[in-house]
C-alpha positions as CSV (number, residue, x, y, z in Angstrom):
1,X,-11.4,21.8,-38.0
2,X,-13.1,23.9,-40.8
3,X,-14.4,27.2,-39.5
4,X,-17.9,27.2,-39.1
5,X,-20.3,27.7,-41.9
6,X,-17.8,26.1,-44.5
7,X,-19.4,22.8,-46.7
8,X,-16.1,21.6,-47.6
9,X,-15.1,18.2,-47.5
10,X,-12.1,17.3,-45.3
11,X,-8.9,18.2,-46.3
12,X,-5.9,15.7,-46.3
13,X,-3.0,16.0,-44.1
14,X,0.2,15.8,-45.6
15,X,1.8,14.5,-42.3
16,X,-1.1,12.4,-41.4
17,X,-1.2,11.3,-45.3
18,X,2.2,9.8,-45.2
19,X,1.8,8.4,-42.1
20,X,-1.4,6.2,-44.0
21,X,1.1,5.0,-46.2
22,X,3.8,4.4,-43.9
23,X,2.1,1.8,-42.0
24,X,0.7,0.3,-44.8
25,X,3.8,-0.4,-46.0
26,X,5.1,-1.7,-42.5
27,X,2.1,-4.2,-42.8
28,X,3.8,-5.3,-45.9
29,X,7.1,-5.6,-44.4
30,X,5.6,-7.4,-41.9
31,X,4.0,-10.0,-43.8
32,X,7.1,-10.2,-45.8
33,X,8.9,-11.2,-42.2
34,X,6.3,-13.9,-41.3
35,X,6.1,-15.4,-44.3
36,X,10.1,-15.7,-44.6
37,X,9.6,-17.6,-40.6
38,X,6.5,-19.7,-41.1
39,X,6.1,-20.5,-45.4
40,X,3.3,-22.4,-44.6
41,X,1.3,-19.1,-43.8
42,X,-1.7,-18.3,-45.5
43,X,-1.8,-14.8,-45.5
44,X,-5.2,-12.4,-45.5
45,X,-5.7,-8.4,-45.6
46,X,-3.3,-6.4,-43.6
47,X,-4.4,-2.5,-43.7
48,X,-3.1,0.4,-41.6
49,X,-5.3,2.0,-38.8
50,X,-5.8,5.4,-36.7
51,X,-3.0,4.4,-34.4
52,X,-1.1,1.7,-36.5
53,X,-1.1,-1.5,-38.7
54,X,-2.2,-5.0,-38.5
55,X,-2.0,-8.1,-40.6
56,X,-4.5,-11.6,-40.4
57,X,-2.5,-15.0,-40.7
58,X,-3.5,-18.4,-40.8
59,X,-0.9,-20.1,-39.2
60,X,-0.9,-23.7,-37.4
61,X,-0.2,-22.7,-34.1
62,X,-0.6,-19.1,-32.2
63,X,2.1,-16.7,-32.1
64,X,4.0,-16.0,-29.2
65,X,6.1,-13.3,-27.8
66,X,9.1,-14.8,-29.4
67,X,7.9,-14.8,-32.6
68,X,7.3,-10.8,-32.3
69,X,10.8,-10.5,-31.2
70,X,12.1,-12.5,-34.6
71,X,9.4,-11.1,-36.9
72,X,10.3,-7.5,-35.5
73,X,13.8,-8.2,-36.1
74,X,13.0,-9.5,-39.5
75,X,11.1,-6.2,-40.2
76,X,14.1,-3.9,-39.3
77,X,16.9,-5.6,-41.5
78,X,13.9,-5.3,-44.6
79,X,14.0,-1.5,-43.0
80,X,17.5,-1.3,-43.1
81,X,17.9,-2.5,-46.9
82,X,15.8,0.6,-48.2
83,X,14.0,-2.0,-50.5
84,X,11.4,0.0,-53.4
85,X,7.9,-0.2,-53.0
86,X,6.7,-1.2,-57.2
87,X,3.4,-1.5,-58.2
88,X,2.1,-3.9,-61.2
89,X,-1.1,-4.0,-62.7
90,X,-2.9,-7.5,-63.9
91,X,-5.7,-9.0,-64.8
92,X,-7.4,-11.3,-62.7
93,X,-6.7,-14.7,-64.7
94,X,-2.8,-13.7,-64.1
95,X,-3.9,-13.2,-60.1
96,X,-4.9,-16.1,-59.5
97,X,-1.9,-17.6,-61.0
98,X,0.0,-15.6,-58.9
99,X,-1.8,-16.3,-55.5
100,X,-2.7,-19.9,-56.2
101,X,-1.1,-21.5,-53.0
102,X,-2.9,-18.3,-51.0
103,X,-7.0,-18.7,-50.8
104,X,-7.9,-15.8,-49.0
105,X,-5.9,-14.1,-52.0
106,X,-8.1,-16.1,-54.5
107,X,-11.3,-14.8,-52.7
108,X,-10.8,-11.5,-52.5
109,X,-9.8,-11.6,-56.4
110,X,-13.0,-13.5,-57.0
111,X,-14.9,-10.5,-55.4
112,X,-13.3,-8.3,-58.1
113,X,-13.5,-10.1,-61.1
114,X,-15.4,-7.1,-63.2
115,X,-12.2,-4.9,-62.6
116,X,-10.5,-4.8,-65.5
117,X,-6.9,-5.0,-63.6
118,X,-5.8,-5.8,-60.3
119,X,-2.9,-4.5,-58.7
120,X,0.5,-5.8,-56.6
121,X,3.0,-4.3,-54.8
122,X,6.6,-5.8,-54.4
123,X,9.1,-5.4,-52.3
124,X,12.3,-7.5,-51.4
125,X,10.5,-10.5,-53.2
126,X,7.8,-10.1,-51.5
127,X,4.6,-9.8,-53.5
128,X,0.8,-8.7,-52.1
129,X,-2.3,-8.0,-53.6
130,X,-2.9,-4.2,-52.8
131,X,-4.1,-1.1,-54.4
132,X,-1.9,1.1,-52.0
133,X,-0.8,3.4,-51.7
134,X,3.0,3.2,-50.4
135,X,5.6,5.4,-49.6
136,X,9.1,4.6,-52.0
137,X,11.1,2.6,-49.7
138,X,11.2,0.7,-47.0
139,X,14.2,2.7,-45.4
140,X,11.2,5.3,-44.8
141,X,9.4,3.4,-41.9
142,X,11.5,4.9,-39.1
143,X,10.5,3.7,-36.5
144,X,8.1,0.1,-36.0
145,X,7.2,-2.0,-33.0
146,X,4.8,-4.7,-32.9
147,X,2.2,-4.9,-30.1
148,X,0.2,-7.8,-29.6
149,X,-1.8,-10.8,-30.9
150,X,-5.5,-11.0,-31.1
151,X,-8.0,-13.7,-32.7
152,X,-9.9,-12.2,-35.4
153,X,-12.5,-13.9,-37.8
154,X,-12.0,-13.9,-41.4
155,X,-14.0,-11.4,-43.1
156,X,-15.6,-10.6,-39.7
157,X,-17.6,-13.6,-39.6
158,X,-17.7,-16.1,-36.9
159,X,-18.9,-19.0,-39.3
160,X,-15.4,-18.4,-41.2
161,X,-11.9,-19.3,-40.3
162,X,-10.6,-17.9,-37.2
163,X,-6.9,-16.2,-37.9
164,X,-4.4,-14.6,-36.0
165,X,-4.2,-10.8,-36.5
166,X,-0.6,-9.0,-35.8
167,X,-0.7,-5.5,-34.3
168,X,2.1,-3.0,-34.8
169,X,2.1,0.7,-35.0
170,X,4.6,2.7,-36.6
171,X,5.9,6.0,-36.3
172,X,8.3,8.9,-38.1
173,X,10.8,8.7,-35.1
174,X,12.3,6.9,-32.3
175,X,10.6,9.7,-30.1
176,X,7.1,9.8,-31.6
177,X,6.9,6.1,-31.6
178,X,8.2,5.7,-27.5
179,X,6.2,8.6,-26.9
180,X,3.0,6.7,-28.2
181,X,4.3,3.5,-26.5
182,X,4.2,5.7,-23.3
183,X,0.3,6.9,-23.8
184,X,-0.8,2.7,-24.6
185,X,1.1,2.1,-21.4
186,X,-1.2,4.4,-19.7
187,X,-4.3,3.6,-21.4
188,X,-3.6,0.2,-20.2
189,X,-3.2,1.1,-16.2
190,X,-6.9,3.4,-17.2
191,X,-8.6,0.5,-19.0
192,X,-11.8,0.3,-17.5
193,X,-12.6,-3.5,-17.8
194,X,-9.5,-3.4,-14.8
195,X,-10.8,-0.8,-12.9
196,X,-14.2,-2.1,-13.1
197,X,-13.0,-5.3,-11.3
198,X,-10.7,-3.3,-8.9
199,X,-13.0,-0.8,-7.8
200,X,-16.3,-3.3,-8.0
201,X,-18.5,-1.4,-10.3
202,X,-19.6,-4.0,-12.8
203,X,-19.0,-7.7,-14.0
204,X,-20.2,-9.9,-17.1
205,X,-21.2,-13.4,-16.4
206,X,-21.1,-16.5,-18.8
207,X,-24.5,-17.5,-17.1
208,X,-26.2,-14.0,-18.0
209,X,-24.7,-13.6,-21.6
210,X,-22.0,-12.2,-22.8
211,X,-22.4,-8.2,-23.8
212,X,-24.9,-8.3,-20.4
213,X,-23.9,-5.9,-17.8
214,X,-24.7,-6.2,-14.4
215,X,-23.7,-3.3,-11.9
216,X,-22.4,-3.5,-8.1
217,X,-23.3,-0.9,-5.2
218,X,-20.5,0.6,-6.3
219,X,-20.9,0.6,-10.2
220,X,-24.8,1.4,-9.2
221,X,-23.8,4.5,-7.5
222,X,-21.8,6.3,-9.8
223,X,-24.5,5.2,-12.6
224,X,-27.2,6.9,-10.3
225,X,-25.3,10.1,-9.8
226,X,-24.9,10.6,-13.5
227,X,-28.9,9.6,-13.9
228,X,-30.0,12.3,-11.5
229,X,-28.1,14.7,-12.7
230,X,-29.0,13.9,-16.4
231,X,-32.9,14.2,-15.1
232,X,-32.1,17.6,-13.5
233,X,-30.8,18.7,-16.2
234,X,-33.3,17.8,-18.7
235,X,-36.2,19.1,-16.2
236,X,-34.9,22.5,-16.1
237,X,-34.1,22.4,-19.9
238,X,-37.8,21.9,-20.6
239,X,-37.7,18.4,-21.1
240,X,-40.5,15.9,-20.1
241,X,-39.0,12.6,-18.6
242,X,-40.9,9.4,-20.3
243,X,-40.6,5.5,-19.5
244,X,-41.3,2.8,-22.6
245,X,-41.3,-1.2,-22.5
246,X,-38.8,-3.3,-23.2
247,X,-40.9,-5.2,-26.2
248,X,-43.8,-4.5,-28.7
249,X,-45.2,-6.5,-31.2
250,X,-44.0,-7.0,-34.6
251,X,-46.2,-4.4,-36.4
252,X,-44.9,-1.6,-34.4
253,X,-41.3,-2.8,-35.8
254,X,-42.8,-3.2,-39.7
255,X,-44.0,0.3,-39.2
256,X,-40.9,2.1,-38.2
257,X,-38.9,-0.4,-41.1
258,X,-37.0,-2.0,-38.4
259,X,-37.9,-5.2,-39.5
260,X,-37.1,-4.3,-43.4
261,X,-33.8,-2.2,-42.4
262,X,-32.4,-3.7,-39.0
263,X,-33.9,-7.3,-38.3
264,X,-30.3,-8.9,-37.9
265,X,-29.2,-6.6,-35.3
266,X,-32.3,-7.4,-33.4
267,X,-33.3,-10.1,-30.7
268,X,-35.3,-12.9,-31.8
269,X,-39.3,-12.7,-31.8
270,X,-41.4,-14.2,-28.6
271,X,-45.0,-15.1,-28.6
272,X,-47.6,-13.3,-26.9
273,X,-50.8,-14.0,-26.4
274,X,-50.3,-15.5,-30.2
275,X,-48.8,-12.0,-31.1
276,X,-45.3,-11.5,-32.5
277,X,-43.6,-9.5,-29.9
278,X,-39.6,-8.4,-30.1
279,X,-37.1,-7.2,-27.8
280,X,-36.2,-3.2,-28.7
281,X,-33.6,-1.8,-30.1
282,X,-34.7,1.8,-30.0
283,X,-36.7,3.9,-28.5
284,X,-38.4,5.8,-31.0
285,X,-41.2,4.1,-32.0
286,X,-42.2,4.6,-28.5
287,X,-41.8,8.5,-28.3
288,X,-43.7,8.6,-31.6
289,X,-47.3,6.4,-29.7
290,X,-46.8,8.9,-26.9
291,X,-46.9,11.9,-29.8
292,X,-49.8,10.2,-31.4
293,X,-51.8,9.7,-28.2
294,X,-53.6,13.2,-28.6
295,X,-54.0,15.7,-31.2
296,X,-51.2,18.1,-31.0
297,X,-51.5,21.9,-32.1
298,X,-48.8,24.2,-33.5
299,X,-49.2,25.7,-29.9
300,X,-48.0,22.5,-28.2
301,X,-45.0,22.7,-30.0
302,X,-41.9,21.6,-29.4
303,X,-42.4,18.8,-27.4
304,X,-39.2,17.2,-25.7
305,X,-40.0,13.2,-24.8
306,X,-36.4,12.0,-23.2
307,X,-35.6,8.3,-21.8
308,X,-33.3,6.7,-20.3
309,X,-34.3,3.7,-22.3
310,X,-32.7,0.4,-22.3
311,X,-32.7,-1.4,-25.7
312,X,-31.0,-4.5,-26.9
313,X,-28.9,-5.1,-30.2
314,X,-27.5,-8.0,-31.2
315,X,-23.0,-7.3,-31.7
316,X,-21.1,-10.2,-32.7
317,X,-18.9,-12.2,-30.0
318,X,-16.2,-10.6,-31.0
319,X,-16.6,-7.4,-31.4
320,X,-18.1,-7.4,-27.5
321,X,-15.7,-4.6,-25.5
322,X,-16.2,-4.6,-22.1
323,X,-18.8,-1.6,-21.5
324,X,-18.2,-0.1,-25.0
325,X,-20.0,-2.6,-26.9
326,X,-22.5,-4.4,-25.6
327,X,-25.7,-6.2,-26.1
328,X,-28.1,-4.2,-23.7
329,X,-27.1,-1.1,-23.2
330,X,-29.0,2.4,-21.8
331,X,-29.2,5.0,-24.4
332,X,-30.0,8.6,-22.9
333,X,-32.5,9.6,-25.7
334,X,-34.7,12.0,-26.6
335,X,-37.1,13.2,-29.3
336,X,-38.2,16.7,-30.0
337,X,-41.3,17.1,-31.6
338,X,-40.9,20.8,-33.8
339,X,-42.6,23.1,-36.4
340,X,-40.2,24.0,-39.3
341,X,-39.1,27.5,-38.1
342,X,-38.6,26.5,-34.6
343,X,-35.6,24.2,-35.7
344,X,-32.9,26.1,-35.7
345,X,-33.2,27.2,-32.2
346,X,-34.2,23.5,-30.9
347,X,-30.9,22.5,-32.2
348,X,-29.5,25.5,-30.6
349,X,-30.4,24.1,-27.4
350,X,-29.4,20.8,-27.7
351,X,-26.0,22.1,-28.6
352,X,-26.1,23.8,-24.8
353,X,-28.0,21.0,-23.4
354,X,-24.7,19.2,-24.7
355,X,-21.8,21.2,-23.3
356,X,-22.7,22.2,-19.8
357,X,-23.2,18.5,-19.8
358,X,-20.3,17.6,-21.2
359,X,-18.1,20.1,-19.1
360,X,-19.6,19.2,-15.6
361,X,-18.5,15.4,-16.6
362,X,-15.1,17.0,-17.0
363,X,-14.6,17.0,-21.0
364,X,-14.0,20.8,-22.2
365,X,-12.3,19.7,-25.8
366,X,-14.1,18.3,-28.8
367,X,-14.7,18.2,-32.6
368,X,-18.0,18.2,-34.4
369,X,-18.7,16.7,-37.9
370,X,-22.0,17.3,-40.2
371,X,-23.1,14.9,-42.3
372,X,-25.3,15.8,-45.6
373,X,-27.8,14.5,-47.4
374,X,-26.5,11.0,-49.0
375,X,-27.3,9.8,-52.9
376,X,-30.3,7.7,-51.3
377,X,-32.5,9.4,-48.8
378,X,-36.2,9.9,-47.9
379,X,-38.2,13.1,-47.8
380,X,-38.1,15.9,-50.0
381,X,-35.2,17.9,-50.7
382,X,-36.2,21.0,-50.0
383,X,-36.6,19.8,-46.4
384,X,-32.9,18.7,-46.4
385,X,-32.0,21.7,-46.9
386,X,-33.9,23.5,-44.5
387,X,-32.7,20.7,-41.9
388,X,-28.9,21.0,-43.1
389,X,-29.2,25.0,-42.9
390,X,-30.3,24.8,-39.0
391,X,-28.5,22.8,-38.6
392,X,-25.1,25.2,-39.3
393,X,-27.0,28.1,-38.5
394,X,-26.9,26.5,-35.1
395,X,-23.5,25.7,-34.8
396,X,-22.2,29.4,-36.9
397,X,-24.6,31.0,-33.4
398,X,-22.4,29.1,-31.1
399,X,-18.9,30.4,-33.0
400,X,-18.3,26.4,-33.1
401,X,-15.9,24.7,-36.1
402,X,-17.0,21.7,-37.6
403,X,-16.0,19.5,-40.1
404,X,-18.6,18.4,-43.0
405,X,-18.8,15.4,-44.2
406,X,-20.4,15.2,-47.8
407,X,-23.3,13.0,-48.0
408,X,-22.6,11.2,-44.9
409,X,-25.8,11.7,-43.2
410,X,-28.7,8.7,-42.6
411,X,-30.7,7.9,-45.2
412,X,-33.3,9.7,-43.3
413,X,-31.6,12.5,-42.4
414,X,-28.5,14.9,-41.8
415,X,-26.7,15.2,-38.3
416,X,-24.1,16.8,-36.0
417,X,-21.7,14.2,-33.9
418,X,-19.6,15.4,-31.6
419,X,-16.7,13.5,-30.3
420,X,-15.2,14.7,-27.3
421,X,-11.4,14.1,-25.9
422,X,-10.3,12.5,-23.1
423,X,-7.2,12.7,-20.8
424,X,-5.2,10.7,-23.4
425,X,-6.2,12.6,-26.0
426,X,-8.7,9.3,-27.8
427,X,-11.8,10.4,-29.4
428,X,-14.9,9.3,-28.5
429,X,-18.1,10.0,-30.6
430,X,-20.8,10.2,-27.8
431,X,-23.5,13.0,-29.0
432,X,-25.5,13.0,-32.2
433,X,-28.2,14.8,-33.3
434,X,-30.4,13.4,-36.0
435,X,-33.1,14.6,-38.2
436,X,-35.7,12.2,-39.1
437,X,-37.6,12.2,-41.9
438,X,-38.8,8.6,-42.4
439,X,-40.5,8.0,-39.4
440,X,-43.0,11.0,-39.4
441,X,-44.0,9.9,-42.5
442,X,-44.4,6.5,-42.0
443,X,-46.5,7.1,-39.0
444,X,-48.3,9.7,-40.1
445,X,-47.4,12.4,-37.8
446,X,-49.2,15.7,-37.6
447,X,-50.2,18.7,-36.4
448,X,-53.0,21.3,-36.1
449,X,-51.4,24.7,-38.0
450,X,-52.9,28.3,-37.3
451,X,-54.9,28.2,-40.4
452,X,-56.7,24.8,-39.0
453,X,-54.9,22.7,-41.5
454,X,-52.6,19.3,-40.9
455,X,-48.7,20.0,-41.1
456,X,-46.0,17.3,-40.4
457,X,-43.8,18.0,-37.4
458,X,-40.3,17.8,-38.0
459,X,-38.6,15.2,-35.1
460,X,-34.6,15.0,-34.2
461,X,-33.5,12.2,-32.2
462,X,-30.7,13.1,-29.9
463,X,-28.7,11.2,-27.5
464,X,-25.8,13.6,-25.6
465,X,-24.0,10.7,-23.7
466,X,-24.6,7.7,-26.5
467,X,-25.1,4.9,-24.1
468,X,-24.9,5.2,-20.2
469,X,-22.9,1.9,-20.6
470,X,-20.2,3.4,-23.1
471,X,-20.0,6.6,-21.3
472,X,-19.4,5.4,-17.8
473,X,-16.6,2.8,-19.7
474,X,-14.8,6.8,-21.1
475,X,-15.2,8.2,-17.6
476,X,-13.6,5.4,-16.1
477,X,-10.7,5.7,-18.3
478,X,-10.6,9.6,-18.4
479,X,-10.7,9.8,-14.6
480,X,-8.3,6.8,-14.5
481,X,-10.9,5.3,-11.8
482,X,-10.4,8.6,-9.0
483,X,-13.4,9.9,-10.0
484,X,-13.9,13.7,-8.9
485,X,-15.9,13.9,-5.4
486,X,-19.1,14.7,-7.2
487,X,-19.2,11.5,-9.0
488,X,-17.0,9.4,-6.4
489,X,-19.0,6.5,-5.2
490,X,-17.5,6.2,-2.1
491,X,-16.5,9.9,-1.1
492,X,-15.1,9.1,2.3
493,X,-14.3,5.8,4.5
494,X,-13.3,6.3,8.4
495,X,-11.0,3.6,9.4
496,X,-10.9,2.7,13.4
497,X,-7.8,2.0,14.6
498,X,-8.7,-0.7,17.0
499,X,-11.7,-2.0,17.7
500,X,-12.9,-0.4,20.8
501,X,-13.3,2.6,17.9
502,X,-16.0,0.9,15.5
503,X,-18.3,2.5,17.8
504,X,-17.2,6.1,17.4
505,X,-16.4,5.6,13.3
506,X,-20.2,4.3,12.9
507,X,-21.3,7.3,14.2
508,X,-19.0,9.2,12.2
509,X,-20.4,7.4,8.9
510,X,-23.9,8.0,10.3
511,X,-23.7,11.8,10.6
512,X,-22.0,12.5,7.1
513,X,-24.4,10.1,5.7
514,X,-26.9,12.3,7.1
515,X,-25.6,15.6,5.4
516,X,-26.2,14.3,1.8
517,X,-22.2,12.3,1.5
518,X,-21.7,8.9,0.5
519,X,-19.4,7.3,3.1
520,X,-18.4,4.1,4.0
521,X,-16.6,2.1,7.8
522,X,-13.6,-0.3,7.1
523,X,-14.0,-2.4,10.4
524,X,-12.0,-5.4,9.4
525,X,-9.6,-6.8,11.3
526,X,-6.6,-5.8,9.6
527,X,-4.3,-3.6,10.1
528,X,-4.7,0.6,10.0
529,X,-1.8,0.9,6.8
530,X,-3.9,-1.8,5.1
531,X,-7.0,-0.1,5.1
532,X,-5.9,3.4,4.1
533,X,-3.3,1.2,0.8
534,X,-6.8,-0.4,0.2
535,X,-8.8,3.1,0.2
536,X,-6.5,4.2,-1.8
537,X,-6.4,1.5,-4.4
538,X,-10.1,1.6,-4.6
539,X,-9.7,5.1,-5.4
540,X,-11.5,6.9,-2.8
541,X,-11.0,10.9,-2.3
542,X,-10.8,10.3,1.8
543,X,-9.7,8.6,4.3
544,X,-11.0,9.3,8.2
545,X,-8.7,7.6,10.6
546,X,-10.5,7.5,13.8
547,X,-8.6,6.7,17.2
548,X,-8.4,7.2,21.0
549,X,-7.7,11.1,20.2
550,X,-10.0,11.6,17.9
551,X,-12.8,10.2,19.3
552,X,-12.3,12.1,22.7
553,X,-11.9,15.8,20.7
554,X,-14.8,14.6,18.0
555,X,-12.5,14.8,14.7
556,X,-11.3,13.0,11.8
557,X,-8.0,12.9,11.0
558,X,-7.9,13.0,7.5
559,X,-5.8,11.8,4.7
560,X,-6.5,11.8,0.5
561,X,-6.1,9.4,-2.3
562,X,-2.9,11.4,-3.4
563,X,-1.0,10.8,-0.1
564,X,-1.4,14.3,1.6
565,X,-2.1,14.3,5.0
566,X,-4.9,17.2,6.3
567,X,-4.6,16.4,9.6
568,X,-6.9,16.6,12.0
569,X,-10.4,18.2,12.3
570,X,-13.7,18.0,13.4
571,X,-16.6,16.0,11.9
572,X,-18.4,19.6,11.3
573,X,-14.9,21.1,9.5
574,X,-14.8,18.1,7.6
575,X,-18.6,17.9,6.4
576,X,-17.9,22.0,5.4
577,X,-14.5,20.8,3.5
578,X,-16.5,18.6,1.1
579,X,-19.3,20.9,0.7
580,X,-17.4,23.7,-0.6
581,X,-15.2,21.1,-2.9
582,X,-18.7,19.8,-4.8
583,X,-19.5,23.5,-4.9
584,X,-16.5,24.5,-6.2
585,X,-16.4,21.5,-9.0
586,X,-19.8,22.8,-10.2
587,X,-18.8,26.6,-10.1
588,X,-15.4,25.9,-11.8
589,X,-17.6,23.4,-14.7
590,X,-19.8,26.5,-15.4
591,X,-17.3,29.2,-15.7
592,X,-14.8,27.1,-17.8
């Protein structure tokens, strides 16, 4: 990261760099391999990514697991050869020549018929369409494995052919690459579309929609955790909680340009009472009729509207993801309402609001970007500047670092994202803070100034989480599913040994209930070793075994998710046990 203050764009590194160019090469080499075992391939874009490579093929039948095995093997005798990467340049007409048996060639070369030249890149007679860049030789991608097989639309479009897309990463050494092997392993035993089934906290039905999430007791519990203590939070902050409708009619959407800018990510229009009415897919609009509803003075101000507000966006089939993209999702947004000079230190806040938030959920590293003012934008410039300049005087009062990215911001406005890390080390952009400069003006917004005159208020939208959907989906993978106690939505089950101890464990459940804990009775018939394996796959922090001992001296004797027996205790111990853990969570969260 740049240290704070700096407008630099980022700099490249050279490791990272070669890396780029690495695995775009191995996608070559890879296409190179397929073609040479299917000839009848038509072959489409294959570009690297953060983590790898892929390529899209149109092939007559799937791939399986053998071909990776023979295409893999292809790829490491091309490796072995140490075969030069060349680049040509031609002009179109010569292209198409060249690609004539290959249509997704010919229709990328259509798009780019007012370049003067095109270029190719060869290698071991293999020839691709490419601007590059690659690194010399083949004999430089150390270390490749391919992954896995996925369906993916050409161009992105579901009305086009559907292809099959190779994934592969590659990697500077045999170490590096197992090493990343290792952490894919692990992010697949953490995905949370597994652990949502295993531990019963959501599902997706073909009946509802697809991209429609419906929550379990269990899935409903951790959700309302995080809720009240997002509310909490926001109360003490200075926040006012608000509540908006699911739907308003069309002119609300023409005046916010949501119907101009964003109609095809939004639902379909109902009729109303012979009124055009459409689902939402923000909440904005909303804040903005609460602003409006009185005249506001320069006293009033700020004003901090936040919502947990559900909205709906339409996200092709495809690129649906479990709970990190979705079609109705619950954005924790909020609005603050400013005069110009109180900016700086309303961003200021947010930025706290932000990281006591983010370190009680267990995140303490992160990176911030801020983006600038793009070539097109609304609003004068002068206020950019003043909104880009509190914006880093905000972050250079913290002591944070942050990356800029030049004329990256909304056309409405410049912003701060922060993208926090999780136990695997991903990235996940969850917080952003956004000026807005269009939607002020194109409802009019204003205020009462000390001199009696009319002044626009300057508005950020913020959400610190993103969605609750998406963040629940990175704390089910960061946690792995063993959620801390805090956030646990079952913190302790009692399991009677027999049944003439249902009794006892009821009351048990009953009297922890009572003291604030979240505890559940396994009284199946099964057997005790069952119940605590079950407990344990289901992730939850205790277990209370409750038998003929137990019940005569009024204990527990109790076991956690990690194996370790506590032994025995009473009820009273027990209850005192998890009391100071939760208060030891919350005191460790605010003095990391």
């Amino acid at each position: 990261m740049l240290d704070h203050g700096t407008l630099e764009s980022g700099r490249v590194d050279p490791k990272e760099a070669f890396r780029h160019r690495m695995r775009h090469s191995a996608a070559h080499v890879m296409a190179d391999a397929v073609l040479k075992l299917f000839p009848e391939a038509k072959i489409a874009i294959g570009p690297p990514t953060q983590d790898g490579f892929y390529y899209d093929f149109d092939v007559s039948r799937p791939f399986t697991p053998e071909d990776l095995e023979r295409i893999e093997g292809l790829m490491r005798e091309s490796i072995s050869g140490a075969y030069p990467f060349e680049r040509e340049e031609l002009d179109a007409a010569a292209a198409r020549t060249m690609f004539a048996d290959q249509p997704y060639k010919l229709e990328i070369i259509e798009g780019l018929e007012d370049a003067e030249t095109l270029s190719i890149y060869r290698h071991n007679g293999f020839v691709d369409l490419c601007q590059g860049p690659h690194v010399d030789n083949t004999a430089q991608i150390a270390a490749v494995k391919l992954l896995t097989v996925a369906g993916a639309y050409w161009r992105g479009d579901e009305h086009r052919p559907m292809l099959q897309r190779i994934y592969g990463t590659a990697f500077e050494s045999g170490d590096e690459l197992e090493a990343h092997l290792a952490r894919l392993e692990e992010a697949e035993r953490r995905d949370h579309r597994t652990l949502g089934r295993q531990l019963g906290l959501y599902s997706v039905h073909d009946e509802i929609g697809p991209g429609l999430i419906v929550w379990h007791p269990n899935g409903g519990r951790v959700r309302s955790v995080v809720e009240d203590y997002w509310k909490d939070l926001h109360y003490r902050l200075g926040y006012e909680v608000v509540y908006s409708p699911h739907i308003g009619r069309a002119a609300l959407w023409e005046t916010s340009g949501h119907l101009d800018f964003y109609q095809e990510s939004m639902y379909s229009s109902m009729d109303v009472d012979e009124q055009e009415y459409y689902l939402k897919p923000m909440n904005c609009p909303f804040h903005i009729a609460i602003y409006r509803s009185a005249l506001r003075s320069y006293r009033e101000l700020p004003l901090r509207f936040a919502e947990l507000g559900t909205v709906y966006r339409y996200e092709r089939s495809g690129a649906l993801h479990g709970l990190m993209r979705v079609r109705g999702f619950t954005q924790d947004d909020a609005h603050i309402f400013c005069r110009p000079e109180q900016v700086e230190d309303e961003i200021g806040g947010v930025l706290d609001l932000t990281f006591e938030l983010l370190r009680d959920f267990g995140f303490s590293e992160y990176s911030i970007a801020l983006s600038t003012r793009p070539e097109k934008f609304v609003g004068e410039p002068e206020m950019w500047d003043h909104a880009t300049a509190s914006l880093q005087g905000a972050l250079a009062r913290k002591g944070l670092s942050y990356t800029v990215d030049e004329g990256g911001g909304a056309f409405y406005g410049p912003k701060i994202d922060i993208h926090i890390t999780d136990a695997l080390g991903r990235a996940w952009q969850c917080t952003t803070v956004q000026f807005d400069f269009n939607l002020p003006e194109r409802f009019d917004l204003t205020y009462q100034d000390d001199q009696g005159g009319r002044q626009r208020p300057y508005m950020v939208h913020r959400a610190i989480l993103g969605s609750m959907e998406r963040f629940l989906g990175v704390l089910i993978e960061h946690y792995g599913g063993a959620f801390p106690l805090w956030l646990a939505p079952v913190q302790a089950v009692v399991i009677p040994i027999a049944d003439r101890h249902h009794e006892y464990a009821a009351g048990v459940r009953d009297t922890l209930s009572a003291g604030g804990l979240r505890v559940d009775v396994d009284d199946r018939n099964e057997r005790m070793n069952l119940k605590i394996r079950n407990a344990q796959m289901t992730k939850v922090p205790y277990m209370l075994v409750v038998g003929d001992r137990e019940m005569e001296a009024g204990a527990v004797a109790v076991r956690q998710r990690d194996g370790e027996d506590l032994g025995a205790m009473p009820v009273a111990d027990f209850q005192e046990l998890l009391a100071g853990e939760k208060r030891r969570i919350k005191t460790d969260s605010h003095d990391s």
